[in-house]
N, C-alpha and C positions, 0 to 999 in steps of 0.2 A: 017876568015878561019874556015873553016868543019872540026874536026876531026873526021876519024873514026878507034877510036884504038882497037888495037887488046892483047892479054892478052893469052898465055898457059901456066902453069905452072904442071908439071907432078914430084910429090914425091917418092922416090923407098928406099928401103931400101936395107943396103949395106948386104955383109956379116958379119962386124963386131955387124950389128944389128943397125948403126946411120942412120938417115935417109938421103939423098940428091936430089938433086934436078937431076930428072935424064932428063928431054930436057923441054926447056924454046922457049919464041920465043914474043916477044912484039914487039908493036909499038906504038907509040905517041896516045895519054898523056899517057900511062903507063909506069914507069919503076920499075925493080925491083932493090932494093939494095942487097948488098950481105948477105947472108941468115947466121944465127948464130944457133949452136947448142949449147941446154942446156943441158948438162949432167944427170944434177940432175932427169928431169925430161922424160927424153926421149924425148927431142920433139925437131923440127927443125923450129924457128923463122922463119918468111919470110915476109918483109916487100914490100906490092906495093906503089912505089909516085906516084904524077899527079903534075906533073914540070910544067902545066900551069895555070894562076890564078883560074880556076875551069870550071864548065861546063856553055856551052853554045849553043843558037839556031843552029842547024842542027848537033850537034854533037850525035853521037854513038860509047859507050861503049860494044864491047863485051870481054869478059872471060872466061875461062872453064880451072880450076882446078882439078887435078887428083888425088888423094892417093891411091899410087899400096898397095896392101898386106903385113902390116906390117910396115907399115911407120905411122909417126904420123908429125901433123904440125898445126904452129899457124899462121896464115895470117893475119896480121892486117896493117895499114894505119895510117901513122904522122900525119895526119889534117884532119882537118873538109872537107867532099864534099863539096863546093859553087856552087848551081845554080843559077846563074845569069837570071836577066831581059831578058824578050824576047818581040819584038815589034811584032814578029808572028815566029809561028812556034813551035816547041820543041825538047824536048832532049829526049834523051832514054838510056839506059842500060840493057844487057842482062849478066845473072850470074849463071853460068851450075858448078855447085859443083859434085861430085865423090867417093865416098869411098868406097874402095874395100875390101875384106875378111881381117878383122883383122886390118883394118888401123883407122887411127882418125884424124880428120878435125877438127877445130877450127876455125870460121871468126869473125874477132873481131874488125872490123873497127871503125874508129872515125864517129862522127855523119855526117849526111844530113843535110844540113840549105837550104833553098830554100829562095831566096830572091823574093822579092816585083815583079810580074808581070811574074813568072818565070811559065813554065811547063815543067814536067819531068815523063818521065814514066820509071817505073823498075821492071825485070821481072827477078827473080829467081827462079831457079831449083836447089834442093839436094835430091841427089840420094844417098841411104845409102844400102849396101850390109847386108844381114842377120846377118851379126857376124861385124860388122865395127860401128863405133860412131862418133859423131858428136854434136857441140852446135856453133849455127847458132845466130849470133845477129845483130839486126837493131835497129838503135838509130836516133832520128829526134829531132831537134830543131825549134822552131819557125820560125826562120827568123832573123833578126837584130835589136835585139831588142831595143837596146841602140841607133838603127835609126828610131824607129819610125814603121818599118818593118812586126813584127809580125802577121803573119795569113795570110798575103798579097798575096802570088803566085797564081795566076788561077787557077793551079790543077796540083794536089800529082798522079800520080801511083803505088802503090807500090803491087805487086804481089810474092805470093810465094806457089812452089809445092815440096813438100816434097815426097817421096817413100821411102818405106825400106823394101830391099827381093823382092822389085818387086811390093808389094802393096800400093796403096798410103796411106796415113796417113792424109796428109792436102793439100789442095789448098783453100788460101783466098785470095781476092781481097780489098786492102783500095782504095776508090777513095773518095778524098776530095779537095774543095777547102779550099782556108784558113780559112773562114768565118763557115763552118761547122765542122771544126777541134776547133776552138775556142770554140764556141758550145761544144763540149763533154768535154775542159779544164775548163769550167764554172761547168760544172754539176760534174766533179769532185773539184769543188773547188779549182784550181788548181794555176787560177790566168793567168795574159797576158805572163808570159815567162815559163808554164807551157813545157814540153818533154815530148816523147812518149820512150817507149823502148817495143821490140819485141823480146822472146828469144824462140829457137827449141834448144831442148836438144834430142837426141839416142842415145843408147846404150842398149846392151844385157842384159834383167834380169831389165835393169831401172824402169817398169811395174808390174814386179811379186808382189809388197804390195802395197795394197788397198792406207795405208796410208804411204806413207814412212817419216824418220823421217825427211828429206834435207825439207821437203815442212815447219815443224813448224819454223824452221828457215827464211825462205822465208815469212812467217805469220808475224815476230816478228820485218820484214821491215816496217810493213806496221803504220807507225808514221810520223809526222812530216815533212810534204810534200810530203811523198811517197805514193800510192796506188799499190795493186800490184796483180795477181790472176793465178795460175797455173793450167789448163785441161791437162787432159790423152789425147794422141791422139787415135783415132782406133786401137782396134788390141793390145793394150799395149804397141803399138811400141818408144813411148816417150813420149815428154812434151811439151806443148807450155804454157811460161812465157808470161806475157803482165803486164805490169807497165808504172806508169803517175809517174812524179816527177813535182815541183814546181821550180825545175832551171834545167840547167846542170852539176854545180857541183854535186847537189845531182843524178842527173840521171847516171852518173858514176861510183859514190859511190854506189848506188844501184846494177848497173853490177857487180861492183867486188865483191859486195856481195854473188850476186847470184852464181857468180864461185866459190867461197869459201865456199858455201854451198853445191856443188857437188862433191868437190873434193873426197869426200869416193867412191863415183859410177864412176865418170871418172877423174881419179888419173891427165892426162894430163894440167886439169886445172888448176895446183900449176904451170903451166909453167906463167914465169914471160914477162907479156907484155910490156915490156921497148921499150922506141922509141930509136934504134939505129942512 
């Protein structure tokens, strides 16, 4: 069976200043569970499942999240994506991100693992308002490695366009099969169960020094399985992180580093990603 799910979620802030969820509306594979506010931090949890074993031939993924004015939210995912073998055909994914005057987005999903024969294409949009912020992250696994797995799927899509205020900042395109994805894990030294991670960071003022201090900390990852390198986008408008790790523990440990090194510039990132 085809799915072809569907995903809105739209964040509003109340008047007391919390944020909630103000109209939703999904369908299969997605659900959402019930959303948790962190006090400490401002920010409103929001967790999406995918209640069926993972993705497969002729399925489509769309989504478009919203953050009105003044709301803040952390979107993150219990498990790993799985795409699954396809004997033809493929899967797709579309992901329309939003943030509006004064609000902030966080996507923080567990990794993509693309198994042995798989193809997946995935195509995301973040759209960031002139005073609004955002730190966008994509995390990829080999495959299964512990099966022999690793590198194996036909071919990766992974796209992404970034704007803020109206002007774009970034569109890049990865296409790989597994076999030239290995390739660049060899030349970094990386080893067969080598991870990729992808981070966009905005925010207002993020830009203004040449060198800010958040980067020497980000420098100070760079040991023991980890590579890691941070560009200005266009325009001062943000950051694009890119890191290689030599497993997945460590590619996680690297993430939460990375949040923990911005937390002076977007305070929302002390918000705690517990799997509810």
């Amino acid at each position: 069976m085809d799915f072809h799910g569907q995903l809105f979620l739209r964040a509003e802030a109340r008047d007391d200043g919390r944020t909630a969820i103000g109209a939703q509306s999904f369908r299969a594979p997605f659900h959402v569970s019930k959303p948790y506010w962190e006090a400490d931090t401002r920010t409103l949890l929001v967790q999406v499942v995918n209640p069926t074993a993972g993705i497969l031939s002729g399925d489509r993924l769309e989504s478009a999240v919203e953050v009105a004015p003044g709301a803040a939210v952390l979107l993150t995912t219990p498990s790993a994506s799985r795409v699954f073998k396809m004997r033809q055909g493929e899967a797709s994914s579309s992901q329309r991100f939003t943030v509006e005057s004064g609000g902030w987005l966080e996507v923080l999903p567990e990794p993509l693992v693309p198994h042995r024969g798989s193809v997946f294409h995935q195509r995301t949009n973040l759209t960031v308002a002139a005073d609004g912020a955002a730190f966008y992250a994509d995390l990829l696994l080999p495959g299964r490695v512990a099966h022999g797995e690793a590198w194996e799927w036909k071919k990766l899509v992974l796209e992404l366009a970034v704007r803020r205020g109206g002007e774009r900042l970034l569109h890049e395109r990865f296409e790989q099969d597994g076999a030239g994805l290995r390739s660049l894990a060899a030349l970094a030294g990386a080893g067969e169960g080598a991870c990729f991670g992808n981070v966009v960071v905005i925010a207002p003022g993020l830009g203004a020094e040449t060198s800010p201090a958040w980067r020497d900390s980000l420098h100070a990852l760079q040991a023991d399985g980890v590579w890691i390198g941070a560009s200005q986008l266009r325009l001062g408008g943000g950051w694009s992180i890119k890191f290689v790790a030599s497993d997945g523990v460590k590619l996680k440990q690297t993430l939460g580093s990375i949040r923990r090194a911005l937390i002076g510039v977007c305070p929302h990132l002390a918000c705690d990603a517990r799997k509810l």
